[in-house]
N, C-alpha and C positions, 0 to 999 in steps of 0.2 A: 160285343164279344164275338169273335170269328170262329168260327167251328172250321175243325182241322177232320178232313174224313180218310178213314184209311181203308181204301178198297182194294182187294185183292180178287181175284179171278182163279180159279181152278183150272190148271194145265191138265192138257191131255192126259199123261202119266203119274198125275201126282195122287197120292191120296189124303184120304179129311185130314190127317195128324199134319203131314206135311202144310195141308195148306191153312191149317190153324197155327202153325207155328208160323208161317212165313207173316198170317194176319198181324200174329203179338210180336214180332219184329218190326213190322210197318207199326205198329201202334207206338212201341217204343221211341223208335227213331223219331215220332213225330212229338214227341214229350205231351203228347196226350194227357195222360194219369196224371202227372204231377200239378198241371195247371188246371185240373179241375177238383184235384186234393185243395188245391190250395184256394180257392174258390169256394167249394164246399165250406168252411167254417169262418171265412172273411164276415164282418158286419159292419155295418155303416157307420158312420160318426154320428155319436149323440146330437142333438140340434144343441145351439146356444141354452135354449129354456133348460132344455134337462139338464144342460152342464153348470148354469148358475145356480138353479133348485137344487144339484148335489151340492154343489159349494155351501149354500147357505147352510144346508144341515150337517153338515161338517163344521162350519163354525157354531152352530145351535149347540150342538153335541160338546167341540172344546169349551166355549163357554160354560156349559155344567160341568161339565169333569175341572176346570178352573176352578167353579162357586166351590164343589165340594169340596176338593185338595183345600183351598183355604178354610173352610168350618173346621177339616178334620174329618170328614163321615169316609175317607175313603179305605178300604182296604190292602192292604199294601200285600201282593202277591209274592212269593218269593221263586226265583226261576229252575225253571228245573235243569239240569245239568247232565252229562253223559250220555246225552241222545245219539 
């Protein structure tokens, strides 16, 4: 990852407001914020193992909910409406 720095310098005349605002304009410009928003909550790809281990229990799980829909023992929900 390359780090983007936004440095600003204090002119002669200028004061702190000025030169904090000129900072968060150089910050802007350099799209800073947004590529480290987006950064911030990114996560890695599962490895293979964990993606087959879900798989399997995903088919564990349909398979019971199959056994029982055919005995009968399930529940039949009925959906709610005007949400």
């Amino acid at each position: 990852m390359s780090t983007v720095n936004a440095e600003v310098k204090k002119n002669n005349n200028e004061n702190a407001i000025s030169l904090i605002r000129r900072f968060t304009k150089r910050v802007q410009g350099a799209g800073v914020i947004p590529r480290i928003r987006s950064i911030r909550w990114s996560q890695r790809k599962p490895s293979a193992f964990k993606m087959k281990k879900s798989a399997l229990v995903v088919l564990a799980r349909r398979a019971e909910f199959e056994k029982l829909d055919k005995l009968g023992k399930l529940v039949k929900v009925a959906k709610k409406r005007g949400r």
